[in-house]
N, C-alpha and C positions, 0 to 999 in steps of 0.2 A: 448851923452846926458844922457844917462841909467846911465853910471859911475860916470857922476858928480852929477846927485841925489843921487846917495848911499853917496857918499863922503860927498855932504852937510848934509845928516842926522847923520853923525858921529859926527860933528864937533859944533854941539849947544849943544843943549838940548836935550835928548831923547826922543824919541815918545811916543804917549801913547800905544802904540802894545809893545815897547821895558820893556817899564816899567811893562806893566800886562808878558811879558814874563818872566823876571827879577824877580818877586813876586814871580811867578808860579812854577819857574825852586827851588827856595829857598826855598819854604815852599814845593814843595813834597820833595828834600832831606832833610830837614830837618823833617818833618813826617815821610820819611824812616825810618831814623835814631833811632827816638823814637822808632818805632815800634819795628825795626828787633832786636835793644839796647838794651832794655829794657821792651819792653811786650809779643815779642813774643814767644824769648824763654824760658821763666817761665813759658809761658802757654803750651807749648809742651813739654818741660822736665817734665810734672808731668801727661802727659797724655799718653806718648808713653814708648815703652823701648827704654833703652838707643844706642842701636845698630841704632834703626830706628831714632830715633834724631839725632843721627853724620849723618847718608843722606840725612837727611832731610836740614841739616847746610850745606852737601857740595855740594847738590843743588842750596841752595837758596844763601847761601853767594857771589861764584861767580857772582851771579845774579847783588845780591846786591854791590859787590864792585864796578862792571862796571859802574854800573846808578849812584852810588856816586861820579864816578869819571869823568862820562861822564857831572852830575849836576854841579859839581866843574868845572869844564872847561869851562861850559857857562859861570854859574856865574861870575867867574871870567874876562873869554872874555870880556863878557858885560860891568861890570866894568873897564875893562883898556881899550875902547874903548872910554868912555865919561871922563875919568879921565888921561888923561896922568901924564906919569910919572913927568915931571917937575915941572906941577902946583899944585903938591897935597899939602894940608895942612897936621898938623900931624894927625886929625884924620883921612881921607881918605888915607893918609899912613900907617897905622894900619890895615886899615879893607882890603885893597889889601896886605897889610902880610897874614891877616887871610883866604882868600879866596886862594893865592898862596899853605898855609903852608896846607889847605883843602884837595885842588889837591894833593901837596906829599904824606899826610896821605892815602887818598884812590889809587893812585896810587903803594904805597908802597903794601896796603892789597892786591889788584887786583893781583898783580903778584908775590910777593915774601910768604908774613905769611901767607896770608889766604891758597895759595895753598901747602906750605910745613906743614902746621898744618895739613891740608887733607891726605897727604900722610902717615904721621904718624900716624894720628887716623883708618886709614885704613888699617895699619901694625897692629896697636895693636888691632884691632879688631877680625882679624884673629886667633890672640893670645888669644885672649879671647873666642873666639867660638870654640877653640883645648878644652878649659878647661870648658865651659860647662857655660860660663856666657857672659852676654851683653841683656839677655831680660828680666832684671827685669827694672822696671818703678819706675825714679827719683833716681836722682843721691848718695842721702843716702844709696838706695837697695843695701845688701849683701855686706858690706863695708868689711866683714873679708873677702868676695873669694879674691877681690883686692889686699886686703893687702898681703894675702899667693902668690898669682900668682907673686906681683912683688918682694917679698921675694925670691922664688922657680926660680924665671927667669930673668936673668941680661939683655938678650936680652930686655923683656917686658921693665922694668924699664929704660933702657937705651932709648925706644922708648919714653916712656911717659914724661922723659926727655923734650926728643924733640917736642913732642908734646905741651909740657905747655910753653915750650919757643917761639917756633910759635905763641901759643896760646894766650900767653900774648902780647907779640909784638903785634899781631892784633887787640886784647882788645884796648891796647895803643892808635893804632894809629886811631883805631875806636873814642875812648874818645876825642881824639885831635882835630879829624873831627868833633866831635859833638861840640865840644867848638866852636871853629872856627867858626863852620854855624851857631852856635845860637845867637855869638856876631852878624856876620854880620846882622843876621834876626832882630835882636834889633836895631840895627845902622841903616839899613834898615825902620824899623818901626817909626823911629823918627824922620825920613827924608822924607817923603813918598812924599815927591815933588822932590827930585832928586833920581838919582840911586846911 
């Protein structure tokens, strides 16, 4: 009897626990997203040195990849539980792209750029603390030791390579995630009687 109550509530309309949870799960990752995106780290690059910033990022990013992708999971769940795949129209085909391509993006950070950008930022940091820099505060500070260090050391420059290719990668997939959840959150928003 337990099983076929869960089953009946799959198969209508969604509850209203389902919906406030569905709301709830979208808008903290999407508030994440703003945050860690775009306000947090402008406010900490210009407060910290820049040594203590990259730990401060390869704390929290993990953090934050996980919950993005643990939020994208729901989201998604939710949505392809009240939406199956056959009956969808095109725009509910659309927004279960966006919620899918969500998951990749944070899955992609979670485990491959976000931690290969760490590894490299953490090479060349060592490389930087050999030659006497990483604690000046904002990223403008001492722009000629950089430029001489990766002049003077192919290693360094080789790292930093890799580091900005991770780096961007993640950026990317970061930007893609935030698209994604901000359509659904709109689609969401305009719909606020279904999921």
């Amino acid at each position: 009897m337990h099983v076929s109550q869960f089953a009946m509530a799959t198969e209508g309309d969604p509850t209203d626990l389902i919906k406030v949870l569905h709301l709830l799960v979208i808008s903290f990752t999407w508030g994440m997203q703003v945050w860690v995106s775009f306000i947090g780290g402008f406010v900490l690059v210009s407060q910290v040195t820049r040594h203590t910033f990259g730990l401060v990022q390869s704390k929290l990013f993990p953090v934050y990849f996980f919950c993005l992708l643990g939020g994208s999971f729901v989201n998604l769940a939710v949505y392809a539980v009240y939406h199956p795949r056959e009956l969808l129209d095109w725009h509910e085909g659309v927004q279960m792209a966006f919620y899918f391509v969500a998951l990749i993006m944070a899955g992609m950070n979670a485990h491959w750029f976000g931690p290969d950008a760490t590894v490299a930022m953490f090479e060349m940091q060592a490389i930087e603390q050999e030659h006497g820099l990483g604690n000046d505060i904002g990223l403008s500070a001492n722009k000629e030791g950089y430029t001489k260090l990766r002049e003077q050391d192919p290693k360094y420059q080789a790292l930093r390579k890799t580091f900005f290719r991770f780096h961007g990668l993640s950026n990317l997939c970061n930007l893609v995630g935030f698209v994604c959840t901000t359509t659904n959150l709109v689609y969401l928003a305009l719909n606020l009687q279904t999921i």
